[in-house]
C-alpha angles and dihedrals in degrees: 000000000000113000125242106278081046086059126110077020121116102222125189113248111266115256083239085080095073137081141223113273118233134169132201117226129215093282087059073246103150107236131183121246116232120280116270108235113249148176119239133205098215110181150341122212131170113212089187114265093019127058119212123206127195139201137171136199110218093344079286114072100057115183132172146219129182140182134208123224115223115272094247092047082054099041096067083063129237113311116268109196109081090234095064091039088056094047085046099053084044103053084044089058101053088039075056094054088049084054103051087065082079101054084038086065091055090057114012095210112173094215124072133196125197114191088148095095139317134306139179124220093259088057089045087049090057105052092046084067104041092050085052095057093030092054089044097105085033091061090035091054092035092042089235113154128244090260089059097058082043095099125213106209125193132188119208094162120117112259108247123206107283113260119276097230116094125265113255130209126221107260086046102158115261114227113262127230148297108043095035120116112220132193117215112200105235107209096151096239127112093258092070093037082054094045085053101053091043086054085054101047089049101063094258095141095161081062106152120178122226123200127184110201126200102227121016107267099035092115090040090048095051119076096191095065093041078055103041080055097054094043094050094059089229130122116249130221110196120196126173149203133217109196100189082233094175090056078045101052090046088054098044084044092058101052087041096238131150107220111216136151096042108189090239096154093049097048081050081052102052092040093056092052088057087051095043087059096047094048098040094238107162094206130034109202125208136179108227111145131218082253084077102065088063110085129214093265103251127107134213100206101309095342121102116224103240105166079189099053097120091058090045115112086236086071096030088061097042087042091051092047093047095055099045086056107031102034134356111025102173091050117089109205112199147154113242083194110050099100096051127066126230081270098061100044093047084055097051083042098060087039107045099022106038093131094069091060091096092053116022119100129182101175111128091203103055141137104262082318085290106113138024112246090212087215115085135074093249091063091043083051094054088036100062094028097070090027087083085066102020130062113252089235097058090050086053098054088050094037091047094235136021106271083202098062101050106094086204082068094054091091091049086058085043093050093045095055093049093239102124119017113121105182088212099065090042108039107032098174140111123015092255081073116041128111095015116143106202142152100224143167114269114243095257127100098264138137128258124290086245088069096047102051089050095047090047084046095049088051096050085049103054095027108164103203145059121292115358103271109237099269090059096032092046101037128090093241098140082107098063097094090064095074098042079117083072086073085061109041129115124200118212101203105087141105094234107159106232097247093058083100115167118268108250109214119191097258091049115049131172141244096244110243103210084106103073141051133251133196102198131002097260087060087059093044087044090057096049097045090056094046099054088047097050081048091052102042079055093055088043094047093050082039082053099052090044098065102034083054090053102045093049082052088057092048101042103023089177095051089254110144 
């Protein structure tokens, strides 16, 4: 029976369940069926300050990852009481299973081993899970079923004393400020810069960045977040994998697979709440926004495809209440971002951190995170988003180019707003999908269409130039105004502490709250956040008729239409 903060969720059957197959043969003689190929999680050993993970296809084929721990982290030494080493070797072990999602992806072996360390059959029950919705755009782009995502996970690890430290329900209290540490998730992008500004305005002063890096020097390598971390005024901690990817590419090469859709915000996740524990940090803050919990419309069996499912608030949530029970008690993982959209964000980020426009960077496929490609959706996405608050222009100088004005981008406009993807012609594989004809997400971490075609919407309307460029000129975008709503809403379902109030400017002021009642903190936060953003859509509507006025004076000078 699943514990409490398992409870209300529809879980897979632990592989426990089943028992061994076996068949008779003609002489009524009993004889093993072949072994089911599987993936094992070997082992898990901390070489302070590194810590080594091993897996192994079939018990042949062995391969390694390993990831640093920042130097400051290391340099207070490995923990000496037996309390912290267990914790330690706890929170490694569960960093490892996130892992595991990568070498998965070379094999795709239904079955799964751990050997690594032990398990019980909630925490059995939970991975399954997360490896089915995790492996839903693996299977979609590798034409696997829904069975085959649908792990089978085995422990053949000893079971260990259970940690000394008390079990912890879901709606355990946070600690309160000011004396609280906090670890803010660094990914470059505006979300975090966002999340940090929100943490200082706050009132959050022990505020310590954390950045996981894929590959060993990435942070070192990119001058943007080196700069992003000077200009905040913050510490950084920097930690880092190494995923072994050519032993990787010869494994996933051999079983003919194409690997999508890595958890790398889970594995950030996981690896922040290590840190958290080693550091003593009592919150560990991520920015992942409401977009994420809308997938790419497409389904795997009965799974929807969401190539953003480990920032949605389902596994942030799951992920909040796991860790509270199976491995760091006393850390509160939450997400500063999941009750405002992409929309929202972009406009807090041009108002609040401006000053990062110059330095900031999202695009997946950079140059050492260093530049943007200009070519991808992602940096279509980022373009038109802030162009709703930012002059093109602006953007453009930043950017490198006007993503507006290239005719080849058209189609990732096109693609964004849902207006022209047919599966059929993209992702020709598998029987389950062809033939499909639907307008999808594409798989890159990017908002709603809604909030693009009112971003791109906002941006034709308030165009400062001369002469539309050829994305706002060309697109369908008359519909944007329909979703101005989305600059005001407020979604409930987060895990805001109650002290993560809005920050009130002097042109933006609140209707004090002392009036009313409120029967829990989040109802009062509730009530603050709706009410700065009410505030706000007021100030961006008169914005608004300011400049459309203004721009109908410059065309027709003498009032003639």
């Amino acid at each position: 029976m699943a514990n409490s903060y398992l409870d209300g969720f529809d879980l897979p059957p632990s592989s426990s369940e089943e028992g061994d197959q076996q068949e008779s043969d003609t002489e009524g003689n009993q004889e093993q069926v072949r072994p089911e190929p599987f993936l094992r999680y070997k082992a898990v050993r901390i070489f302070w300050p590194r810590i080594q993970f091993t897996y192994a296809v079939c018990d042949e084929t062995e391969i390694h990852s390993e990831c640093v721990l920042p130097g400051e982290i290391a340099g207070q030494g490995f923990p000496s009481d037996a309390e912290r080493q267990q914790q330690l070797e706890v929170a490694a072990l569960n960093v490892g299973m996130v892992l595991l999602a990568w070498y998965w992806m070379a094999c795709g072996h239904r079955r799964v081993v751990v050997s690594a360390g032990y398990l019980d059959s909630d925490q059995v029950a939970w991975w399954e899970w997360f490896y089915a919705n995790c492996f839903a755009e693996f299977a979609f782009i590798n034409g696997f079923t829904e069975e085959q995502i649908r792990l089978l996970i085995e422990v053949d690890a000893p079971q260990k004393d259970p940690p000394s430290w008390p079990k912890c329900k879901q709606t355990a209290s946070p600690p309160s400020l000011p004396n609280a540490k906090v670890l803010c998730l660094l990914g470059g992008g505006k979300d975090s810069l966002v999340v940090h500004q929100m943490l200082r305005d706050a009132g959050v002063s022990n505020l310590t960045w954390l950045y996981v890096g894929d590959g060993l020097q990435e942070f070192q390598s990119s001058w943007r977040l080196q700069a992003a971390v000077q200009r905040s005024g913050s510490p950084a901690l920097v930690m880092a994998h190494d995923f072994q990817n050519e032993g990787l590419a010869k494994l996933r090469k051999s079983h003919r697979l194409h690997a999508c859709g890595h958890p790398w915000a889970a594995l950030v996740g996981f690896d922040a709440v290590l840190v958290a524990l080693l550091g003593c940090y009592d919150y560990v803050a991520v920015g992942n926004e409401r977009s994420a919990n809308f997938g790419n419309g497409v389904r795997v069996g009965s799974l929807e495809v969401n190539h953003q499912f480990d920032k949605s608030f389902e596994f942030e949530s799951r992920m909040h209440a796991y860790v509270l029970q199976n491995v760091a008690p006393g850390v509160y993982y939450f997400s500063a971002l999941q009750h405002l959209w992409e929309v929202q964000i972009a406009w807090l980020f041009c108002r609040r951190s401006a000053s990062f426009l110059d330095i900031f960077i999202s695009c997946n496929d950079s140059d050492g995170l260093n530049e943007w490609c200009c070519d991808c959706d992602k940096c279509c996405f980022v373009f038109g988003l802030l162009a709703a608050w930012e002059s093109a222009g602006v953007l453009a100088k930043h950017f490198g180019k006007n993503l507006f004005e290239h005719p080849k981008l058209i189609q990732n406009f096109q693609n964004l707003l849902g207006i022209s993807t047919r599966v059929s012609e993209v992702e020709p594989w598998g029987p389950q999908n062809s033939g499909t004809s639907l307008a999808r997400k594409p798989f890159e971490c990017v908002g709603t269409q809604e909030e693009v075609l009112l971003s791109l919407w906002l941006a034709r309307e308030t165009w400062r130039g001369e002469g539309l460029p050829l994305a706002l000129a060309s697109l369908p975008l008359n519909g944007g105004q329909e979703h101005l709503d989305l600059l005001c809403d407020y979604n409930p379902r987060n895990l805001l502490p109650e002290w993560l109030l809005p920050c009130v400017t002097g042109d933006s002021t609140l209707v004090s709250p002392e009036h009313e009642e409120f029967r829990k903190p989040s109802d009062k936060l509730a009530y603050l956040w709706k009410a700065f953003w009410s505030t706000a859509l007021s100030a961006i509507l008169g914005e608004l008729k300011r400049r459309q006025a203004k721009t109908v004076r410059e065309k027709w000078p003498l009032g003639l239409k």
